[in-house]
C-alpha positions in Angstrom: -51.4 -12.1 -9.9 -49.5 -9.4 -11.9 -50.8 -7.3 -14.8 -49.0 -7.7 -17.8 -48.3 -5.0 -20.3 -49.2 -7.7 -23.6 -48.8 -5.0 -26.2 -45.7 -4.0 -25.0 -44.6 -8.1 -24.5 -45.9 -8.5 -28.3 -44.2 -5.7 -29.7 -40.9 -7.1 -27.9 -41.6 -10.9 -29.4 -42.0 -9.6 -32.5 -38.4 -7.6 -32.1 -36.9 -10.9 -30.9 -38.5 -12.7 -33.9 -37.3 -9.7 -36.6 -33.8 -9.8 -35.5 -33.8 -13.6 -36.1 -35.4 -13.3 -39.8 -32.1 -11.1 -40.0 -30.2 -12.7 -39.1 -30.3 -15.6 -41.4 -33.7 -17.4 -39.7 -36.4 -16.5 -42.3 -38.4 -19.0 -40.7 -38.9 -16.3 -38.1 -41.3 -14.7 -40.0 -44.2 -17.4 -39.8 -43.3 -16.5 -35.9 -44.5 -12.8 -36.0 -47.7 -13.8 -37.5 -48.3 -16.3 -35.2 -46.9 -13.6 -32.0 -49.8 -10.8 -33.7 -52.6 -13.6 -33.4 -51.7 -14.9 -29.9 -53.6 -14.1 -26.8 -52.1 -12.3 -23.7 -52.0 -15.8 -22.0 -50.6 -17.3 -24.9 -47.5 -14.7 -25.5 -46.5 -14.9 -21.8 -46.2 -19.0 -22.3 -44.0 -18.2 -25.3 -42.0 -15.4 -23.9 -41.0 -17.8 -21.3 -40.7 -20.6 -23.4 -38.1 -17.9 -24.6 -36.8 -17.2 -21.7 -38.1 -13.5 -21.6 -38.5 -12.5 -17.8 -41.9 -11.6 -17.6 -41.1 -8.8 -14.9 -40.2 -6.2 -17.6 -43.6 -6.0 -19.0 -45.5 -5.5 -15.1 -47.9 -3.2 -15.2 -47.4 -0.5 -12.2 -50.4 -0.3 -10.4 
């Protein structure tokens, strides 16, 4: 199973989520504070509920 860099995935969720709240989705924002509370299991499920391809955030070995 591939390592996943979950800090970087979070910090990129919460990017996704910011630009929303931008761009006229305030409800966006109860997103980021549920992406900072999420487990690494967790924030893959939703980055792929998202549609995020998990092979950016692979960890080289």
């Amino acid at each position: 199973m591939a390592q996943i860099d979950v800090d970087n995935l979070r910090a990129h969720l919460i990017d996704v989520c910011g630009t929303a709240m931008f761009n006229g989705l305030p409800a966006a924002l109860l997103e980021i504070d549920d992406i900072e509370r999420m487990s690494g299991e967790e924030l893959c499920r939703e980055a792929e509920a998202l549609g995020i391809d998990l092979r950016r955030f692979i960890v080289e070995a």
